[in-house]
N, C-alpha and C positions, 0 to 999 in steps of 0.2 A: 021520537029521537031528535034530538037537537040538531040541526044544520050545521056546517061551518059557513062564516059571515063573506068567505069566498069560494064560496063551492064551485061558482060559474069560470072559477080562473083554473079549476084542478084538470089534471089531466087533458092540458091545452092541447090538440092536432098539430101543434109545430112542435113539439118536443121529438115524439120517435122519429122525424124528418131531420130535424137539429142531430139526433146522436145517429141516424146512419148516415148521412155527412161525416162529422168526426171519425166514425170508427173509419169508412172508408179511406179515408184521408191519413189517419192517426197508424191504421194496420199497415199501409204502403212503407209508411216513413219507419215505423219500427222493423219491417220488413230487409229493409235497405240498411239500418241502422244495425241490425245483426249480423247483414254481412260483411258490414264495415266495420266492426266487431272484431268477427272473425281472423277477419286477414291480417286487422291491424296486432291480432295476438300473435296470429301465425309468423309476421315480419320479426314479430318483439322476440322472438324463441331462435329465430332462426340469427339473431345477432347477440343474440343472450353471450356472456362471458363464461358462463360455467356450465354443466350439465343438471346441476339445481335449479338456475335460475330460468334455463329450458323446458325442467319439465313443469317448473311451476306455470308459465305459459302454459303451455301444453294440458294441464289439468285444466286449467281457467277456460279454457278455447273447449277442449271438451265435455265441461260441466255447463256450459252455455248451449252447446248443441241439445243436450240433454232437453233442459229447459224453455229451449227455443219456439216452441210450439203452442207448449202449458202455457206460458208467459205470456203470448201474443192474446191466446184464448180469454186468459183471465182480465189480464189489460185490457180489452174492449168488452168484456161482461162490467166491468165496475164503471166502464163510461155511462152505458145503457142504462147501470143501477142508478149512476148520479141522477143521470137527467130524470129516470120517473122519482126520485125523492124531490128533486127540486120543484116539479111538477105540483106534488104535494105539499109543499113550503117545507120539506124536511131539510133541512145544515146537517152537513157531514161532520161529524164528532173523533174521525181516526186520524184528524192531522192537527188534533192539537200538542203544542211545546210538550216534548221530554223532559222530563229533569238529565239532563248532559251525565251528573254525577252518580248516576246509576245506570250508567251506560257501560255494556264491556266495551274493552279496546274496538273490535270492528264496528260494533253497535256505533260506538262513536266516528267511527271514520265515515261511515255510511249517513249519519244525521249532519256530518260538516261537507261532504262534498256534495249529498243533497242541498244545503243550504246556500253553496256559494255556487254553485250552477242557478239557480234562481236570483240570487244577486245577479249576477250575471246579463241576466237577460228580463230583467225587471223591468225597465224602462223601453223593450223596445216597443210592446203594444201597445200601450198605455192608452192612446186614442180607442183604437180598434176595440179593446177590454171595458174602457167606459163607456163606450156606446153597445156594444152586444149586453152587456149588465143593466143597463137601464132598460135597453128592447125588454130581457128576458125577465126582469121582475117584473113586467106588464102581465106575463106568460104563468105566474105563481103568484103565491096567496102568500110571499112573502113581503115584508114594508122596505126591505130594499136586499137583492143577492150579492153577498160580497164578491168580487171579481177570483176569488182563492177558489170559492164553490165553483167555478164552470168548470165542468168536466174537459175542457180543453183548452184550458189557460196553463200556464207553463209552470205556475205552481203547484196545483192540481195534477198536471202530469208529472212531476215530477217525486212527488210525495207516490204517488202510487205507483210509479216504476221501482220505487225504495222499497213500495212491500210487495213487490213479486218478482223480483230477482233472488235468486239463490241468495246465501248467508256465503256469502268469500270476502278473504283478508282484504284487509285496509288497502293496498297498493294497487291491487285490482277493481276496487269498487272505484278509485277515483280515476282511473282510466274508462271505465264505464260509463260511468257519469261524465266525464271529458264529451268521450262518444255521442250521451246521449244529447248535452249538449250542440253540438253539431249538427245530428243526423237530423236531431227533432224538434227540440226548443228552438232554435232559429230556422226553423223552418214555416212556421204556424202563419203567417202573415197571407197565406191564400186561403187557410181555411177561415181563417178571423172574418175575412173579407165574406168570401161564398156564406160566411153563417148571416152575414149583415146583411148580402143581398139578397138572402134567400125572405128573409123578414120583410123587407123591403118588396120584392117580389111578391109576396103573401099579399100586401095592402098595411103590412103593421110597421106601424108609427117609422112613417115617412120623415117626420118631424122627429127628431132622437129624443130632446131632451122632454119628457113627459110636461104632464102640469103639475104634476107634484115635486116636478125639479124645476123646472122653467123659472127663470130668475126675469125682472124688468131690462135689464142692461148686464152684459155678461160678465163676468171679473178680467180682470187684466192674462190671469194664466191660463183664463180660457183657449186664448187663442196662440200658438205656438210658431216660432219661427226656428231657422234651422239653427240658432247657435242656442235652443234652449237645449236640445240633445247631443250631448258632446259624443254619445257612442256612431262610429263609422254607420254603423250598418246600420242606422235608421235618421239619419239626418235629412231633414227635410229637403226639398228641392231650391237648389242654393237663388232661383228664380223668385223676387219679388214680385206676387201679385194678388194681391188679400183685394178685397173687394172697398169698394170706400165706405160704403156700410158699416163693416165694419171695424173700420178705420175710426170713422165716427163716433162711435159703441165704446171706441178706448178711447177717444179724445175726450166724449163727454164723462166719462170716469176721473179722467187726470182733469181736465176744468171746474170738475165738482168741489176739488180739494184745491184749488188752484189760491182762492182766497186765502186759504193757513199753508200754502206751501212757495217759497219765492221762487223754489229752483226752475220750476215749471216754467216762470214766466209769463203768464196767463196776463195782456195787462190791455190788449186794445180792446178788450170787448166791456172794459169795466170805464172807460173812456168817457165823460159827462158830457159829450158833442152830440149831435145825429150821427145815426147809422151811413157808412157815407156807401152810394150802390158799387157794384163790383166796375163798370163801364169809368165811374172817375177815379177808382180807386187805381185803373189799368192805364190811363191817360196818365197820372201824376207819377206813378211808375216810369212811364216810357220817356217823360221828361229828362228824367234820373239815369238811363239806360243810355240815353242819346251821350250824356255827360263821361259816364264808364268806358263807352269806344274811344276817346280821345286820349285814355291817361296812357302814359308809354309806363307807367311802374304803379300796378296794383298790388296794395298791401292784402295778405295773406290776412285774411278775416273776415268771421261772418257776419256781412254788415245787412244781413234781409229784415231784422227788427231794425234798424237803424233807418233802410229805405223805407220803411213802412209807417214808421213814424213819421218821416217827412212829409210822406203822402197824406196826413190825415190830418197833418198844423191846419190851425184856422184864424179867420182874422185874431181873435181871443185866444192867448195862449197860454189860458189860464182851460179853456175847456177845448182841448182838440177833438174831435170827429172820433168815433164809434164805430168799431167792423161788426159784422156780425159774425156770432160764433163760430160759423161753420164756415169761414174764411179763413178768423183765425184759427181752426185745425188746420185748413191746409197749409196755413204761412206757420205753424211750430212743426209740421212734419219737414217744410222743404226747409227751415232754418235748422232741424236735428241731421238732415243729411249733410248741412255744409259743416256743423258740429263734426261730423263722424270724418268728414274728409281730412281736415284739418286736426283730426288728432290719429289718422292712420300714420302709424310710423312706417308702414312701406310703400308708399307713395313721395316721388322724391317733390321738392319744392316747385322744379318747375310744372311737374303736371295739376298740383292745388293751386297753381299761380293761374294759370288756363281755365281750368274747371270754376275758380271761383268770378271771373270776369262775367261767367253767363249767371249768376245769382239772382239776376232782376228776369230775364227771358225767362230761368227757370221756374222762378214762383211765376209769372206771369201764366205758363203755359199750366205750372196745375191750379190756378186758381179757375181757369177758364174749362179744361179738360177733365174728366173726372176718369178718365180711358190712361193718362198717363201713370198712376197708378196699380191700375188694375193690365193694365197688356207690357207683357215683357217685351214686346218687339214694337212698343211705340217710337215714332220717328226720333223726339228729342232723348227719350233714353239710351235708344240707339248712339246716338252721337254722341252722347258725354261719354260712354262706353269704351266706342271707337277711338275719341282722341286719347282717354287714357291711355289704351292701350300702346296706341304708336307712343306716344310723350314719356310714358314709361322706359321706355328701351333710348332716348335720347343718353348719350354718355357726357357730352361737354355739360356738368351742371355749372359750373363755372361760368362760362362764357356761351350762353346759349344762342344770344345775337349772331354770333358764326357758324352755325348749323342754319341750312336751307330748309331743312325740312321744319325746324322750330320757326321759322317766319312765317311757313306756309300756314301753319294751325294757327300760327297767333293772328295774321290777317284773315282768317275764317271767323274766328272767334270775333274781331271785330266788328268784320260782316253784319253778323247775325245780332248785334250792340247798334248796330247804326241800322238797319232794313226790318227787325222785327219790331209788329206791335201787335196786329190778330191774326193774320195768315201765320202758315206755320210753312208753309212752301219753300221760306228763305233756308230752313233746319233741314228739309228733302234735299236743295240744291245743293249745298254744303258738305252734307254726311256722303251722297254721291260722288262730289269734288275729291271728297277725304278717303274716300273707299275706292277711286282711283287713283289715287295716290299711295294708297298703302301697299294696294297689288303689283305698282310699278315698282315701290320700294321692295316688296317682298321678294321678287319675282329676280331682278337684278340681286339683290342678297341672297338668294339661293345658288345662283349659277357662281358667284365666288365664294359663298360658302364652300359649295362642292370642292371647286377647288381647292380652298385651303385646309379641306381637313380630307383629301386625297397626298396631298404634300405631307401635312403632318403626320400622317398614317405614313406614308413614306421614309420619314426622317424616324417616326418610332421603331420601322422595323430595322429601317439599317442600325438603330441603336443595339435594338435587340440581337440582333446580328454580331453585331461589335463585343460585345459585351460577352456574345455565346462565344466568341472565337477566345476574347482574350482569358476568360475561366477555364475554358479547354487546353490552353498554352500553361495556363498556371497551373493547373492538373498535372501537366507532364511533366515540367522543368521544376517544379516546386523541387528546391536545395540542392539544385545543380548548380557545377560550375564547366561551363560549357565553353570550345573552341568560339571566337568573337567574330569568325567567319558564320559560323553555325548559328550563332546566335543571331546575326543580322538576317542569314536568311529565313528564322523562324519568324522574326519581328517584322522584316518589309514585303515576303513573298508569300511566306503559309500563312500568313493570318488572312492576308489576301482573298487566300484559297478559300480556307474556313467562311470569311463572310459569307461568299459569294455563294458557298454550298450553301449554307443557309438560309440566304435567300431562294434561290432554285428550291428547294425539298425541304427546309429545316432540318430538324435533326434525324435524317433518316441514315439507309443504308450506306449513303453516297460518304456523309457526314461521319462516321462511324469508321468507313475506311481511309479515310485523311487522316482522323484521329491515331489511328492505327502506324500509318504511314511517320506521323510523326514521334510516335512513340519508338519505332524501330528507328528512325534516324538519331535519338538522341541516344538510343543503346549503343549504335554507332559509335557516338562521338564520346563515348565512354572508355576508361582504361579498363581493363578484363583480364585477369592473372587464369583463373579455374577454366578448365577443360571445357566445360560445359557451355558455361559462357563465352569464349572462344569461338565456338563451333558455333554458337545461335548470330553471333556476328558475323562468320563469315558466309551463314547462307542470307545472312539479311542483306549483305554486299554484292550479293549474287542475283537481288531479287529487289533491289531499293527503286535502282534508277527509272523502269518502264510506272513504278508506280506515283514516284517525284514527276514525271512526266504528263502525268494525266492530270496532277493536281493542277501546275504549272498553265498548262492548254489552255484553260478555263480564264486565264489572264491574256494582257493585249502583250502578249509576247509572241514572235516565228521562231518557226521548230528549231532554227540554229540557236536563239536565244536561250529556247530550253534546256538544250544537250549542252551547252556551255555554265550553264549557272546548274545544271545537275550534277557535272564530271568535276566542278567547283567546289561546291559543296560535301560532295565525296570524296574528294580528296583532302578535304581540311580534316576531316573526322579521322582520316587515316593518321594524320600530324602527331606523334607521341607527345614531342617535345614543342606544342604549339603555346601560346599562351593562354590561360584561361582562365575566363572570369566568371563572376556568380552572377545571376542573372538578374535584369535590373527589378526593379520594383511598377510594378504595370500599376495605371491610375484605376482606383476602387470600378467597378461598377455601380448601376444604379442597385440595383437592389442591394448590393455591401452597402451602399450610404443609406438607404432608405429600413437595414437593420440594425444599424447602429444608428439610427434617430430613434431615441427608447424617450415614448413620452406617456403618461397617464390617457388613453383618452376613454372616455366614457361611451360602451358600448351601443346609446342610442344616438350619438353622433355617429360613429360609425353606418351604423344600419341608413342612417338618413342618406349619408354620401354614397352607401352602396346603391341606395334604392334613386337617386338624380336619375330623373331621365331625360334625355336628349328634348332640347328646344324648352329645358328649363331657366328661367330667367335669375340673374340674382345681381345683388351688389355686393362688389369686393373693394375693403378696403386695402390700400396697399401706398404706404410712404407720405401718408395723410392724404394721400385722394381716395374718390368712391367712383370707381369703373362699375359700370352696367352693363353685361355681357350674358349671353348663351350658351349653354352646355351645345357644343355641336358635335362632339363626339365621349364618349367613353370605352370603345372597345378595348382597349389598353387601360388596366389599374394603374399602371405609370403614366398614361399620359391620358387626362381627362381634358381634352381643347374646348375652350372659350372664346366665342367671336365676338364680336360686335353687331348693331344691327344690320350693318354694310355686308357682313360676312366675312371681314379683316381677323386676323387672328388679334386677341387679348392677351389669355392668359393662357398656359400649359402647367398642369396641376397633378399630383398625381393623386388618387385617392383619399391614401391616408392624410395627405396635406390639406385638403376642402374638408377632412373630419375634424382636423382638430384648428383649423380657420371657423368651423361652422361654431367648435365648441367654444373659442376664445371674444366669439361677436365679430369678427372677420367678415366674416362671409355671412348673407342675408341671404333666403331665399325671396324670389318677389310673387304676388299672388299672379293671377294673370286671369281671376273669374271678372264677371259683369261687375263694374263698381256699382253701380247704378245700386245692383239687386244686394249685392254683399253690406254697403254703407246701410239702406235701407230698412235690410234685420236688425243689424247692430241697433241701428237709431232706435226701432220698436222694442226691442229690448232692454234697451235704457231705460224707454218709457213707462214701461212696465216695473221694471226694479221700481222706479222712483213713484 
């Protein structure tokens, strides 16, 4: 009988290891996923509109219980099935396309919210799935496993959770699938891992990509940074720190094409001079470096090809001097991060004005260090980091010569222009200088922070205060015309009262009987023909004054003041023949003005301003200036306060005004991660594109 030409790969000892991993792993998570199921029908029923749409819940929740068990069962028999077919080189054959058009109605609902849950979460393995698919075609007598076949990849799971769940309506299957979404597709990223270590662990191919994959130099989207996955939940670590290896691996790809491409740049190493060595190429540098500490006004440009070329003129200027390659990577990496600075639109002028002064330090140091890209806590990273950050929050962009704190970085900045050339010591003493200096800044801008948004917290409640007394007064008197005795004392004394309760309690009991109190005084000051009404008057005249009394207390009045502005007042209401007027017209409140501003806004501005959190940074434009300021508070949707970096108040905003400033270009929010590392992906994925 005839062999197979892989026998020696069938039935590999890592496979039934591989699926009691998953099952264990895959049975928890579905485990948890029905209960979250469950509850989530049992909520959906218990808020349901009708007693249909109740029991429709209610059947779904209990045909699930049903199946809860079988399901689980069958779901981890068909994992243990995959992995021995795969074992054998066998491809699963029950997840190929439907024809849609021969779908009933649920058939179809069930083959589209299976489908878009996989969209979904298509891209978050993508690593972890192409490296478990290479291990595991080592493991089968297949020429290569599509990533669809592992019995616990997200597509795979999810095609076979479609065929072992009961046959229920459309509505319900895409809550399901929502669920399983959640519970279980993004959840896979431990067992992905534990399937790779365990391979690893075994002794199998330590090295991922086989020799039937192994390429000489790897392609450009081999190697990912964080802004190649736009999805949150798996965005790389915003930390640049790729190894210069392979750093190199892309340069010599983009230098390969460099001859038929101009954008690249590629042009010192094609140079008809000698190679000139790294020691004069750092000397002629520092010449150049001594000259940049002097200028009082550097233009905004990246002039590191332009330094470089100087460094390389030779007597003949017809053949200047030669880098070698691997120099010039690192002088188009450190010329792509001053590209990337100089075109970040939320960086204001004066911090690329600073950052770009050290262009010559900064190639210098990675031409020398090969640590400054690979360590995120290298010294000069550090520093360019740090001064962004303070230079960021600077607000006079105008006139920055008048800021203290802008003198100090710029005299650092020069420092380090006039004292570096190999030590890096002068970048140590500096970034120390800078990093107490930030703490002294931060530290005093804290203590008046607190203050100022203790005050405005202050001034928002008495608003709100104000605002409760004067709706509650408009409550009462709405289309009265009242004694103008009467009238003043609801206007200069009760509303008094009102704030003041609502300060102490807000609107509780206390607040409720003043209300009370006022409403009976103006029944008072009312004319009244019927019996009934009559009577309700004359016990309220019997029973007014101990309660005008109490309100009264509460003010900086003595008791004789009291008893005199109460037997005042009471006696005006008694006035038949008094004169009376309608009541004046009280100024809007905030919220009456803040409902009559009826503007379009687009509910993902909204979400954005709701979601601001405190110690976010932003620029606001406002009367053609750009204020740079802090969210220092939002507990009030009316008053969102803005400091400055002092801790000075800015701006007072209310919500919905930063939503639709956000949506008109107004308002900017600013980043506030490592520029260093953020500029550094950009730059690599540039390079990449092109």
């Amino acid at each position: 009988m005839q062999s197979t030409p892989s026998a020696v790969k069938t039935h590999h000892p890592a496979w039934p290891s591989l699926s009691k991993i998953a099952c264990d792993d895959v049975e928890r998570l579905l485990e948890h996923f029905f209960s979250s199921t469950d509850n989530l029908l049992y909520d959906l029923s218990k808020r349901a509109s009708s007693n249909s749409e109740a029991a429709f819940y209610f059947d779904a929740m209990r045909e699930l219980r049903m199946v809860r068990e079988k399901a689980i069962e069958h779901f981890l028999h068909n994992i243990k099935e995959q992995a021995l077919q795969l074992s054998q080189g066998k491809l699963s054959t029950a997840q190929e396309q439907e024809n849609l058009d021969l779908l009933s109605s649920d058939e179809l609902d069930r083959a589209l919210a299976c489908e878009t849950v996989i969209n979904n979460v298509s891209n978050l393995y993508h690593d972890d799935l192409v490296l478990l698919s290479r291990r595991l075609t080592q493991l089968s007598p297949l020429e290569l496993l599509p990533v669809s076949q592992i019995p616990f990849s997200p597509e795979w799971l999810a095609h076979n959770f479609a065929s072992v769940i009961p046959k229920l309506n459309g509505k319900t299957v895409v809550i399901l699938f929502k669920q399983l979404e959640k519970h279980l597709l993004r959840q896979l990223s431990p067992l992905l891992s534990q399937c790779n270590d365990f391979l690893v662990s075994e002794g199998l191919f330590r090295d991922a990509p086989t020799a039937r994959h192994r390429n000489t130099l790897p392609k450009l989207t081999d190697i990912r940074t964080s802004l190649d996955d736009p999805a949150p939940a798996v965005i790389a670590p915003s930390q640049f720190a790729l190894p210069l290896h392979s750093l190199r691996q892309i340069l010599a790809n983009a230098r390969y094409q460099a001859a038929n491409d101009a954008t690249l740049s590629y042009r010192f190493s094609f140079n008809p001079g000698p190679v000139v060595p790294l020691p004069i190429l750092g000397a002629a540098l520092t010449k150049q470096q001594l000259n940049v500490a002097e200028q009082q006004q550097f233009p905004l440009k990246n002039q590191v090809g332009d330094y470089v070329s100087r460094a390389l003129e030779s007597d003949n200027s017809q053949e200047p001097n030669a880098l070698n390659p691997y120099h010039e990577d690192i002088i188009q990496l450190v010329g792509a991060f001053f590209d990337e600075l100089l075109e970040d639109e939320e960086l204001t002028t004066i911090t690329q004005s600073l950052i770009c002064r050290l262009q010559i330090p900064t190639l210098k140091v990675a031409l020398r260090n090969e640590s400054f890209f690979l360590e995120s806590d290298h010294i000069v990273r550090r520093f360019l980091n740090l001064l962004t950050e303070m230079a960021q929050t600077l607000d006079n962009l105008e006139h920055p010569d008048d800021d203290p704190l802008y003198i100090k970085m710029l005299n650092s900045v020069k420092r380090i222009n006039k004292l570096y050339e190999l030590n890096e010591d002068i970048f140590t003493s500096e970034l120390e200088a800078l990093e107490r200096l930030n703490d002294q800044e931060n530290k005093r801008a804290d203590i008046i922070e607190q203050r100022t948004r203790q005050a405005e917290e202050g001034r928002a409640r008495f608003e709100s205060a104000k605002n409760a007394a004067i709706e509650c007064m408009q409550h009462y008197t709405c289309n009265l015309r009242l004694n103008r005795h009467t009238q003043k004392f609801i206007s200069e004394y009760w509303q008094q009262v009102l704030v003041l309760t609502f300060l102490k309690e807000g609107q509780g009991p206390e607040w409720l009987t003043h209300g009370q109190t006022l409403n009976d005084l103006l029944w008072l000051d009312q004319q009244h023909t019927d019996e009934r009404s009559i009577a309700r008057a004359q016990n309220i005249l019997a029973t007014i004054k101990p309660r005008l009394l109490v309100g009264l207390s509460s003010l900086h009045m003595n008791e004789e003041q009291c008893h005199a502005l109460c037997d005042k007042v009471i006696q005006a209401t008694q006035e038949e023949t008094a004169e009376r007027t309608p009541v004046e017209n009280t100024p809007q409140t905030a919220i009456q003005r803040q409902q009559q501003s009826i503007t379009a806004l687009e509910q993902q501005y909204f979400d954005e301003a709701k979601n601001l959190e405190v110690g976010t940074w932003i620029q606001y434009k406002e009367d053609g200036n750009m204020l740079t300021c802090k969210l220092a508070s939002n507990a009030s949707a009316d008053a969102f306060l803005f400091v400055n970096r002092l801790g000075m108040k800015k701006l007072t905003k209310s919500r919905k005004n930063i939503a639709l400033d956000l949506q008109s270009g107004r308002v900017k929010i600013m980043h506030r991660g490592p520029l260093f590392d953020r500029l550094m992906n950009r730059a690599l994925s540039q390079l990449k594109r092109k």
